[in-house]
C-alpha positions in Angstrom: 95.7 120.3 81.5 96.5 116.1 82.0 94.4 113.8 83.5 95.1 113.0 87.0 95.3 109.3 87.9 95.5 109.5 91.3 92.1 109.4 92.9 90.3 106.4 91.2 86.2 107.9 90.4 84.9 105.4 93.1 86.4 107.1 95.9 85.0 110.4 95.1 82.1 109.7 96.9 83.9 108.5 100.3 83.1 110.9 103.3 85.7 112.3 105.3 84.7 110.0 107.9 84.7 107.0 105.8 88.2 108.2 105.0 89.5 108.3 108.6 88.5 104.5 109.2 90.9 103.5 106.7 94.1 105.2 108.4 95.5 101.7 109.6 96.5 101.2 106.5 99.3 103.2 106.6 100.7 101.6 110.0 103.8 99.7 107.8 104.4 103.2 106.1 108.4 104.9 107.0 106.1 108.5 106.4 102.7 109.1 106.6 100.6 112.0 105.0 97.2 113.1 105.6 95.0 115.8 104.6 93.4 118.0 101.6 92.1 116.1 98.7 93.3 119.2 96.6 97.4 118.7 97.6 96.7 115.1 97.6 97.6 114.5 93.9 100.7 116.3 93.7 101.7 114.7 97.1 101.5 111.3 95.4 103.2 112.6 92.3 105.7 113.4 94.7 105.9 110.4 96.7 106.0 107.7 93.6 108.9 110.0 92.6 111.2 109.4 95.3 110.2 106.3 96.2 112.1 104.9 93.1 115.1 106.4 94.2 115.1 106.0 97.8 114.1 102.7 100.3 111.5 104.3 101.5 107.4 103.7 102.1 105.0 106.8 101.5 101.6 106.2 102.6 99.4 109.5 101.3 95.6 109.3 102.6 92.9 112.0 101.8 90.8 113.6 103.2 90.8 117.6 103.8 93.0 120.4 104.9 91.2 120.4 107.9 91.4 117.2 109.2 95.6 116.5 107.7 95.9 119.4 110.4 94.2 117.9 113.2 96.0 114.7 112.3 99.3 116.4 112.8 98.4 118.0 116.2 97.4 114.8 117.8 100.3 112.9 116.2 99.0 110.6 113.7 101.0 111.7 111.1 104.3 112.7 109.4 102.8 116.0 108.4 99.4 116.9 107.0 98.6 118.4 103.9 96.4 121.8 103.7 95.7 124.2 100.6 95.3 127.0 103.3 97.0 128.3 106.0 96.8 127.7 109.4 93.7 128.9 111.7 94.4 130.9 115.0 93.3 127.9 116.8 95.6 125.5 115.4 98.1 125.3 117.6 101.8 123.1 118.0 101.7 122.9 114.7 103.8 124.8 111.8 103.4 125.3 108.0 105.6 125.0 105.3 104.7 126.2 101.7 105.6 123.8 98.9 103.9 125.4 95.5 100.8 127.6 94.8 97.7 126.3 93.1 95.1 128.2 91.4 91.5 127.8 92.0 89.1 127.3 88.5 85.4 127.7 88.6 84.3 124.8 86.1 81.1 124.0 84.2 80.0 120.9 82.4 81.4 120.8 79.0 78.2 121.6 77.2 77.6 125.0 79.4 77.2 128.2 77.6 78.6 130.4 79.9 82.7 130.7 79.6 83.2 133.7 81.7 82.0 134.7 85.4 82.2 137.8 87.5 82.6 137.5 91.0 79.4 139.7 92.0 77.7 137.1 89.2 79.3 133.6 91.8 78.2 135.9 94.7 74.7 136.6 93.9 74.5 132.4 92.9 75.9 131.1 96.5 74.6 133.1 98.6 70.8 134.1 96.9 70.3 131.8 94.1 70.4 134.2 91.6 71.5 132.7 88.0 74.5 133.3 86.2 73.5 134.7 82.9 70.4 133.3 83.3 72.2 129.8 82.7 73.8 128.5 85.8 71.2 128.1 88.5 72.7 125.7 91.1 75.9 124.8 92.2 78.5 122.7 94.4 80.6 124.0 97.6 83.0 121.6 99.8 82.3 120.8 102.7 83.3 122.8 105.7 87.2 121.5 106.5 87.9 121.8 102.7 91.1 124.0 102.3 89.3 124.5 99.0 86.3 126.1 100.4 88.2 128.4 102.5 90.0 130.2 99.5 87.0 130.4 97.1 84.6 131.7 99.9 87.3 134.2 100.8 88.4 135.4 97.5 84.8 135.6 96.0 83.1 139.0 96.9 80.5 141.3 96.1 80.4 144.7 94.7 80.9 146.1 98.4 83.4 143.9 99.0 81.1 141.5 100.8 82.8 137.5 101.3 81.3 134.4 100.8 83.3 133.5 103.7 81.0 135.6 106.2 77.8 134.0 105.3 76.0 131.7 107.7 74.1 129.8 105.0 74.0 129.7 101.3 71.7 129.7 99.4 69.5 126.4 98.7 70.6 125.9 94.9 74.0 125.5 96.3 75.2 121.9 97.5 78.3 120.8 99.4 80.3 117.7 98.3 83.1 116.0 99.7 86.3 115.8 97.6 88.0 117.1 94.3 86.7 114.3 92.6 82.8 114.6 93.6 82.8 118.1 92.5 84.3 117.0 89.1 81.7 114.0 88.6 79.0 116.3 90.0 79.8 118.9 87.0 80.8 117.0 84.5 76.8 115.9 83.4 75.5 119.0 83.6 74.8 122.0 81.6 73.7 124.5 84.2 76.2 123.8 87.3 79.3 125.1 88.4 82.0 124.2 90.9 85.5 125.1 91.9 88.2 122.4 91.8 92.3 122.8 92.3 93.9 124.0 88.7 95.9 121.3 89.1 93.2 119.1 88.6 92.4 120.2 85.9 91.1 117.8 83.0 89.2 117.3 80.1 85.7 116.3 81.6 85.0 120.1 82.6 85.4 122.6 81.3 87.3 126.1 83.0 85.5 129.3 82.4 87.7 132.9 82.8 87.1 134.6 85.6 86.9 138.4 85.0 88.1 138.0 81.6 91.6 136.1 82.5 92.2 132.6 82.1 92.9 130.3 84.8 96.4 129.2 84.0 100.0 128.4 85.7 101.3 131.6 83.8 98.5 134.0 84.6 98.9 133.0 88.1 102.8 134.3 88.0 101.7 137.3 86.2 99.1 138.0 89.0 96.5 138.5 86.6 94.6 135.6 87.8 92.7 136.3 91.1 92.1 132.8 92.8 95.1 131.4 93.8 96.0 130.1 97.1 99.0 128.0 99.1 99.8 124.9 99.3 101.2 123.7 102.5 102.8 121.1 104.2 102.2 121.4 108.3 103.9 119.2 111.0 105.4 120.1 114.7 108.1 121.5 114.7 111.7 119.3 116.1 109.4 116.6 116.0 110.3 115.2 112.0 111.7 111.8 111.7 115.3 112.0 109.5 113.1 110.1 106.7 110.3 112.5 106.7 112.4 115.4 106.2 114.4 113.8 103.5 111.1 113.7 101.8 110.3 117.7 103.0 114.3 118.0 101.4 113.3 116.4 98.3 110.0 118.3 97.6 111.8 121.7 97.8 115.0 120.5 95.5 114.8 121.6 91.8 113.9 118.3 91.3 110.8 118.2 93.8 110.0 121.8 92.7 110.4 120.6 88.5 107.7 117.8 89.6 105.1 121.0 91.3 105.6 122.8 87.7 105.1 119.4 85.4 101.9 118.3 87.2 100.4 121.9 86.5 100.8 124.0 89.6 103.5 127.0 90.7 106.4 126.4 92.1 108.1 128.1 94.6 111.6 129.2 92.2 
């Protein structure tokens, strides 16, 4: 899988709230997208694309799923970006599907382990018990992550138990904000893992197989790949500018879709 050269290594440490101060700077922008850190570099992708054919100004800003959303209800946005779908409580808003994107558990490069189970990510999250007596510790998002949401609902135990019903996890396990913080986080060490977007993908990690199946584009299509979720635009409804739908147009054309496919995710052909 390329590098990705959207989110320069300094930012990865920004907080969500450190991102929020910085939303002025899109004020001269025609569109403006906010939200997940995982859609965030395909967004971009997206946007330098048609911004050399069109007179247009994208501004993309990250942050999480959570908060793109939120931007959207109260208006400060073109449409959000979100790598789940919408909560019960998130309301005025709609969602619009634009490609699916796989979710890789990742160790440092140097780690031992290359294939999990998901009662073995279980048992690590939420009581500290090692993975092959390897991993001991590990990252989670933080709590708007779109991320989050997917892994913790797609990893289970034996009974069938969800990460996503826990209260706590367990104290080997720490959050971080960002794609790129779990990345740096992992990359150094030999007995961590993470989860990251398979679309950001890269060299520093490495991907371990979960169950015995790799996590890649095709294994996704074939369904033989378990953690996958949506990616997905949200905005209200009646309420686009002409220009933001001409981008919303663009990113569903073969040729929007041809750019989901080249920078590693699905698409929705």
């Amino acid at each position: 899988m390329k590098s990705k050269k959207f989110l320069a290594l300094a930012l990865a440490a920004i907080t969500v709230s450190t991102m929020a101060a910085f939303a002025s700077c899109g004020e001269d922008a025609d569109i403006t997208i906010t939200g997940s850190s995982s859609v965030s570099p395909l967004m971009s992708a997206l946007a330098e694309a048609y911004e050399e054919k069109n007179d247009v100004k994208i501004s993309v800003q990250t942050s999480d799923s959570s908060v793109g959303i939120q931007d959207t209800i109260d208006g400060k946005n073109d449409f959000g970006m979100a790598s789940r779908d919408l909560k019960d409580t998130e309301k005025g808003v709609v969602s619009k599907q634009i490609a699916t994107d796989g979710v890789a558990l990742i160790v440092g490069k140097s780690c031992t382990v290359s294939n999990v189970t998901p009662e073995e990510v279980y048992a690590l999250y939420a009581e500290g018990t090692a993975i092959q007596e390897v991993i001991t510790g590990g990252y989670n998002r933080e709590a708007g992550s779109g991320t989050r949401d997917a892994f913790t609902d797609l990893i289970k135990d034996a009974e069938g138990n969800k990460l996503k019903d826990l209260e706590t996890f367990a104290s080997v396990i720490n959050n971080v904000n960002g794609t790129d913080a779990v990345k740096t986080s992992i990359a150094s060490s030999s007995n961590l893992i993470g989860y990251i977007s398979l679309g950001s993908l890269d060299d520093t990690v490495k991907a371990l197989t979960f169950k015995g199946v790799e996590a890649t584009v095709a294994n996704i299509k074939a369904g033989t790949y378990e953690l996958k979720r949506p990616f997905n635009i949200v905005y209200q409804e009646g309420k686009l500018s002409e220009k933001a739908q001409a981008f919303i147009d663009f990113i569903m054309s073969d040729e929007g879709q041809a750019i989901v496919l080249e920078e590693g995710y699905i698409d929705m052909n």
